[in-house]
C-alpha positions in Angstrom: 41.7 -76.4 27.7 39.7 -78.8 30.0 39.3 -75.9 33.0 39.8 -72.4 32.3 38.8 -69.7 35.0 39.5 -66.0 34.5 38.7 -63.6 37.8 36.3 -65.9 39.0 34.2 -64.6 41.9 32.0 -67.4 43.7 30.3 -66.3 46.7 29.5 -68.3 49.9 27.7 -67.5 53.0 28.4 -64.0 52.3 31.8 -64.6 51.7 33.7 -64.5 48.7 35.3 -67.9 48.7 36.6 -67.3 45.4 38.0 -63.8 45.2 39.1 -63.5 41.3 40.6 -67.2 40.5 42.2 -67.0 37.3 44.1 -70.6 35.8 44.0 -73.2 33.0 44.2 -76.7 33.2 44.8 -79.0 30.2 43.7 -82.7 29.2 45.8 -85.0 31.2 46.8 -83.1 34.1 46.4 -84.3 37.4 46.6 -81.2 39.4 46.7 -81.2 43.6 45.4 -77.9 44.5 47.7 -76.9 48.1 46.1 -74.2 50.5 45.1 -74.0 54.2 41.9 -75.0 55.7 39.5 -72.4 54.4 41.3 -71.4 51.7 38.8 -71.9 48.6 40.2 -75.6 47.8 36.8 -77.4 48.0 34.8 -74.3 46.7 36.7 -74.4 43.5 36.1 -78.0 42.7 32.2 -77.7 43.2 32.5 -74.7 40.9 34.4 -76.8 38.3 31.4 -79.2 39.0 28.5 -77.0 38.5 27.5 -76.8 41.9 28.0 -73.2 42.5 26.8 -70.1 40.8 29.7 -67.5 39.5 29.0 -64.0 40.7 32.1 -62.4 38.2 33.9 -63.8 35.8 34.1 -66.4 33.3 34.4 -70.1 33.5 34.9 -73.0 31.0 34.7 -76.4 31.9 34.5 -79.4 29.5 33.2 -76.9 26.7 30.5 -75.7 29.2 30.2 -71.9 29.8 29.6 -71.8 34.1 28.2 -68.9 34.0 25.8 -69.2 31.5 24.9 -73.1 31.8 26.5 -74.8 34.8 24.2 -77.9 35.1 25.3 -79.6 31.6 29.4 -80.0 32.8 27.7 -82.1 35.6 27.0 -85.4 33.6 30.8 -85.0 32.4 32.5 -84.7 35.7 32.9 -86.6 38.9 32.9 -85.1 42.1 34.1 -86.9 45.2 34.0 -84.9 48.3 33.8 -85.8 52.1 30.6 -87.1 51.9 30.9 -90.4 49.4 27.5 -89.5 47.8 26.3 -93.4 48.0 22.7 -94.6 48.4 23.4 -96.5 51.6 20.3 -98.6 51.8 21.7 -100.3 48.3 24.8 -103.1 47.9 27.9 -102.1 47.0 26.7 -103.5 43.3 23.4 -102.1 43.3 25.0 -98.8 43.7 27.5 -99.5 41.0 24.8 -100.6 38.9 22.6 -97.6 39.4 25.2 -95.3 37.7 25.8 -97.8 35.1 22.4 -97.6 34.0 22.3 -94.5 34.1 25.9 -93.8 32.1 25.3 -96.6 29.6 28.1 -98.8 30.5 28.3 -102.6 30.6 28.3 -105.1 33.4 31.6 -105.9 33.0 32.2 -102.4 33.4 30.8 -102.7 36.9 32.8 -106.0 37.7 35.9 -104.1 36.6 35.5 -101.2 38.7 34.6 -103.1 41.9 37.9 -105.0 41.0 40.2 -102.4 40.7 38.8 -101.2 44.0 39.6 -104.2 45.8 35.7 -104.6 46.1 35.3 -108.6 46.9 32.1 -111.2 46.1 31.7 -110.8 49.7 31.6 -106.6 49.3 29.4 -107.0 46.4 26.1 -107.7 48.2 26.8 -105.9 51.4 24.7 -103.0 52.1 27.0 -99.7 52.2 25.5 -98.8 56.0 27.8 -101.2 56.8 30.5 -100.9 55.4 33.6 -99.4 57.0 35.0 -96.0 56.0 37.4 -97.2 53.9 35.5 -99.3 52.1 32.8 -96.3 51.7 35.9 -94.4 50.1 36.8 -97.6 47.8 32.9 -97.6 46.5 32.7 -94.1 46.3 35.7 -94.1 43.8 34.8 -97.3 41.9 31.0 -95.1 41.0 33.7 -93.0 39.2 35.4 -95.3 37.4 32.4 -97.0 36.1 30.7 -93.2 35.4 34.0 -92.7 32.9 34.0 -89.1 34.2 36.0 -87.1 31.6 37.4 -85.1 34.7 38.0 -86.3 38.5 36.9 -83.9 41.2 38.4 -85.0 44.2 38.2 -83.6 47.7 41.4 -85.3 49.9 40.4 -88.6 48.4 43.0 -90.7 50.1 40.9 -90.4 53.4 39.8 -93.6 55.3 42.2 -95.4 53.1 44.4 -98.0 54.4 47.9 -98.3 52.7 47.2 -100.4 50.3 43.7 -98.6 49.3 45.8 -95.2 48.7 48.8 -97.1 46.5 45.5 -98.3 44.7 43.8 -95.1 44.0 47.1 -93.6 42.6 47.5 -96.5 40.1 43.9 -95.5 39.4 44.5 -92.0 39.2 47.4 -92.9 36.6 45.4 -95.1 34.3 42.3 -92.6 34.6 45.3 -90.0 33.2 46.5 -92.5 30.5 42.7 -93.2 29.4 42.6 -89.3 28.5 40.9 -88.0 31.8 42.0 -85.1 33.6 42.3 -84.8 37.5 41.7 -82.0 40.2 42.5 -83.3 43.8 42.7 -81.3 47.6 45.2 -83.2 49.5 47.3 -82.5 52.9 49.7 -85.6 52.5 51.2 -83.3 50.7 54.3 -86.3 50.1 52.1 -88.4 48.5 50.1 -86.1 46.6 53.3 -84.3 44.8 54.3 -87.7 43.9 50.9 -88.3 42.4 50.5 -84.8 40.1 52.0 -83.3 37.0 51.4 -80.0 38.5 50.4 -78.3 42.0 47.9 -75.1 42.5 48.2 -72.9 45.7 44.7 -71.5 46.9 45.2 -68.8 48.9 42.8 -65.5 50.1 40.5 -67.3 47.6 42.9 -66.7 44.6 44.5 -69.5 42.9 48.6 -69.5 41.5 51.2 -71.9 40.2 53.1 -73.8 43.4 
């Protein structure tokens, strides 16, 4: 198993966001997680990411006991939220080239990424401050690509996407799959999104059952 959770408990602002979350996920899923505003969607994907302590409970991710250890899953996953997590001072391909470094990969690694992400020359050497949102969101997701995160942490990732940026991402989402990595995504276009998974998750109350 690539995620397994059993009566998780995480804990935020006082609040038990998670509230006993028991579920598997295996290699290859791509898995939209369905729930209301509030209801434990984002929580549980910055759990899965190491980000949050587990108060109760166990947790598995990657091979990486949570609740003993949940800072060495982080160099395994990738975790897109709201906020694109970009250095916005860099280019598009300094940014790119910062997590290649850091990863290991190749240049053409980086060139392939930006490509798939409809990331031009032109894009290339533009500083992300100004770049639109859109084209924040199509950075933000080639950083994953070229970080060959074993499993894809995304928070409504077809926001600020045009039409053609969200068929892109699903193709990407797809090969990601084919390539052996496994995907986690929130999403309320909720048409799209079923398309897009092998399986959907309701979060509810801060619990988490089949849809």
């Amino acid at each position: 198993m690539i995620v397994s959770f059993s009566d998780v408990v995480v804990v935020y602002d006082n609040f038990p966001a998670l509230a006993g979350a028991t579920f598997e996920i295996s290699r290859g899923e791509i898995v939209l997680l369905q729930g209301p505003n509030g209801a434990g969607k984002t929580t549980l994907l910055r759990t899965c990411a190491g980000l949050l302590p587990i108060v109760r409970g166990s947790a598995n991710v990657l091979s990486c006991d949570l609740t003993s250890d949940r800072f060495s899953v982080r160099k395994k996953v990738g975790l897109l939220g709201h906020a694109n997590g970009l250095f916005h001072d860099l280019t598009v391909e300094e940014n790119m080239s910062f997590w290649s470094r850091l990863i290991g990969t190749s240049d053409q690694d980086v060139k392939t990424a930006m490509q798939i992400m409809g990331l031009s020359d032109r894009l290339c050497t533009t500083r992300v401050a100004n770049l639109s949102a859109g084209q924040k969101r199509r950075c933000a997701l080639a950083t994953l690509i070229v970080r060959r995160a074993q499993l894809w942490l995304l928070d409504e990732p077809h926001a600020g996407l045009d039409t053609q940026g969200r068929d892109e991402l699903d193709k990407t989402l797809r090969a990601a799959r084919e390539a052996g990595a496994t995907v986690m995504f929130a999403s309320h276009e909720i048409d799209r999104a079923r398309n897009l998974a092998t399986r959907s998750l309701m979060v509810a109350g801060g619990l988490v059952t089949e849809s």
